[in-house]
NUMILUM-722990 format. One line per 2 residues: for each residue x, y, z of C-alpha. Coordinates in steps of 0.2 Angstrom, whole numbers, m for minus. Each point is the difference from the previous one (the first is absolute). Example, Ala and Ser with C-alpha at 12.3 -4.5 7.8 and 13.67 -1.06 7.14 Angstrom:
<rs>
62,m22,39 ~ 6,17,m3
</rs>
This chain:
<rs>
220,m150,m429 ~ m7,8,m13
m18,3,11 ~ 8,6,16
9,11,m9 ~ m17,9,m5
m6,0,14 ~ 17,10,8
m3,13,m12 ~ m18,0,2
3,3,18 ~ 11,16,m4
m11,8,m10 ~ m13,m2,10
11,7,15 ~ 3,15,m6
m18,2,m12 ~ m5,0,20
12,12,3 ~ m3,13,m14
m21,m3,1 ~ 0,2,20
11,16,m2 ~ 15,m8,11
10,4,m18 ~ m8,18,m4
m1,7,m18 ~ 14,6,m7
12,m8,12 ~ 16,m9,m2
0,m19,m1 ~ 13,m11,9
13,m5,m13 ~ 1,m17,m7
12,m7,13 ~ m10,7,13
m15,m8,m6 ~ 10,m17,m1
5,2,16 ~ m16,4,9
m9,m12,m9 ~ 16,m13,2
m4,m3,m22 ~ 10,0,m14
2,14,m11 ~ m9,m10,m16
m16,m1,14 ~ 2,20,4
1,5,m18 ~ m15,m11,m4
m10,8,14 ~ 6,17,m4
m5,m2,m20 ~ m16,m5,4
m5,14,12 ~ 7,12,m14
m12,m8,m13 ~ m13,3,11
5,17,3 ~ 6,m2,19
16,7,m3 ~ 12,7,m13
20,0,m4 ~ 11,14,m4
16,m4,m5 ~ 15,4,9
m11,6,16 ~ m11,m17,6
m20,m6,0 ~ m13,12,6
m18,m3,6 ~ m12,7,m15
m6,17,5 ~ m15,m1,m12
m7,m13,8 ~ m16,6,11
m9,m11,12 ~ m16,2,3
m9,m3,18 ~ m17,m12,m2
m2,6,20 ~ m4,18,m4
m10,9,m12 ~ 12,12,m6
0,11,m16 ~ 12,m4,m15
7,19,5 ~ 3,m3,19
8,m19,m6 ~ 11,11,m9
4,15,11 ~ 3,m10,17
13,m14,m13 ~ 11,18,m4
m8,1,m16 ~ m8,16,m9
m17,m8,m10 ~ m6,7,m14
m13,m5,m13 ~ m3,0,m18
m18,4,m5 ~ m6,m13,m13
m19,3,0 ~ m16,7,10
m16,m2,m4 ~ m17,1,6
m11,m17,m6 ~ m13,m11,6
13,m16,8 ~ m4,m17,m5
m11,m11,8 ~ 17,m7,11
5,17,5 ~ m16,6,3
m4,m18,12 ~ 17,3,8
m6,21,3 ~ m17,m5,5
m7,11,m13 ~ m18,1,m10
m1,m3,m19 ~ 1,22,m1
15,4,9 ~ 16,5,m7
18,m1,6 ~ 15,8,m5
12,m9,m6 ~ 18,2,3
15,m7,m9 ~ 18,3,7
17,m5,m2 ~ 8,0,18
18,4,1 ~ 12,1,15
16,14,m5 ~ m8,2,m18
3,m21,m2 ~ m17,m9,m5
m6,m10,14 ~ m17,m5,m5
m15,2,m13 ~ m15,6,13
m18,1,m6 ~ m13,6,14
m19,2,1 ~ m7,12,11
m21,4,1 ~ m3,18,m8
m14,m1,14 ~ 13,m2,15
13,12,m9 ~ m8,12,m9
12,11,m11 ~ 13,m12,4
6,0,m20 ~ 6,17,m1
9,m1,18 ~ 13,m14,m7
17,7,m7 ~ 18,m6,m1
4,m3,15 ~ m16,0,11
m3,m13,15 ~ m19,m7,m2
1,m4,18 ~ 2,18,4
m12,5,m8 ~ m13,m13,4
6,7,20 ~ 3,18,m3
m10,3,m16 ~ m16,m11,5
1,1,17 ~ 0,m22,m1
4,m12,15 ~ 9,m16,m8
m4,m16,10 ~ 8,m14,m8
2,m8,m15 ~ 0,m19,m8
17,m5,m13 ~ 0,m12,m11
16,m5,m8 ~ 5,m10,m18
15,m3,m8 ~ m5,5,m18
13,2,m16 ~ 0,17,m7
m11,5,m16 ~ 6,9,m14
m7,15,2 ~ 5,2,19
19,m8,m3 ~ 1,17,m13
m7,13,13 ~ 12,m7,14
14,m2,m15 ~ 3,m21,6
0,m13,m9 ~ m17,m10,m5
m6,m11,10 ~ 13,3,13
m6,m4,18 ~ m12,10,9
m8,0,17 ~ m19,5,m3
m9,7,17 ~ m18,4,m1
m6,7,15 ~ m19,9,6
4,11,14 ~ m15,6,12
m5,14,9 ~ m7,m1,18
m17,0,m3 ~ 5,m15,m11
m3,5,m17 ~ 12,m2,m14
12,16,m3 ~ 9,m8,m15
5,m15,m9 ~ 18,0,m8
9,m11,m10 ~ 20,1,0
14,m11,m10 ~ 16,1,10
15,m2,m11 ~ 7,m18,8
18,6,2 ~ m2,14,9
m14,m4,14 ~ m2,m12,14
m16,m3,10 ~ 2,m4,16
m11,m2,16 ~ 4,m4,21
m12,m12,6 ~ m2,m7,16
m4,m16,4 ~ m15,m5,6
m8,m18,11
</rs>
């Protein structure tokens, strides 16, 4: 009894997780109540409250007394079809991005970087560290590498609330191709736990990603920790034989 009654609320949570990820249940929106849910899903209310408290600890959803459960507007997927900017994920969710400047500097990488940035022992990147926010709410802890020879100037272009997409489009005049992603799921250090004010070693979803240009060089190589709670990667992918 005690395993089919697992797997009922299981399924529930996985029904409407599928719901809230594919967008059917959009951010901010009203849940069915709790007899609703029972009825559609023909459960009890124990398996509904079971399913609904684990897609709150996740940070699915959230409760306010007296007025129902809502889907957790804070909570930003992002596309692994598309190479889109941290600003246009942003704008195109209803969100207004912002960024807190940590560091930028102009160094000689280390030997990964400069492997991943196809770069000889003498050239120097800048080095940009971010906190990426989503309505002034920390989102991510961002840190991007960017060849001074590609981008020339690049350090003193980058304020508050500057897009280094546009730049590398507008500014540089660059054509991005594609890029490769790479994603870990990582527990948060110290250091970064206090910049993003969470907890320490919190979950984090860490994506390291080299985008290319068209002539197939390397434009930049960045390193991102997602908070856990507030992210979601997802990707459509077509089957084939």
């Amino acid at each position: 009894m005690e395993n089919k009654n697992n797997f009922l609320y299981l399924k529930v949570y996985n029904k409407i997780k599928d719901n809230i990820i594919s967008g059917l249940w959009e951010d901010g929106c009203q849940l069915p109540t709790e007899y609703d849910l029972m009825k559609k899903f023909n459960v009890s209310r124990h398996t509904i409250r079971k399913s609904l408290q684990k897609l709150s600890e996740e940070g699915y959803i959230y409760r306010q007394a007296g007025r129902g459960t809502f889907v957790r507007h804070v909570k930003s997927r992002y596309k692994l079809t598309a190479l889109e900017s941290f600003t246009e994920q942003m704008i195109n969710r209803g969100f207004k991005p912002s960024n807190d400047i940590v560091d930028i500097s102009l160094e000689f990488p280390d030997s990964k970087i400069a492997k991943y940035l196809e770069l000889e022992g003498n050239e120097k990147v800048y080095k940009i560290v971010r906190i990426r926010k989503a309505d002034n709410e920390p989102m991510a802890y961002e840190i991007t590498y960017v060849p001074k020879n590609i981008c020339p100037g690049l350090g003193i272009k980058v304020e508050k609330d500057t897009s280094l997409y546009k730049l590398y489009e507008e500014e540089y005049d660059l054509n991005m191709d594609y890029g490769n992603i790479y994603l870990e799921a990582e527990k948060c250090d110290a250091e970064i736990a206090k910049k993003l004010n969470i907890e320490k070693n919190s979950a984090m979803l860490k994506m390291s990603c080299i985008v290319y240009l068209d002539n197939k060089k390397p434009l930049y190589f960045v390193e991102c920790f997602y908070i856990g709670n507030k992210y979601i990667f997802f990707a459509s992918m077509p089957r084939k034989l």
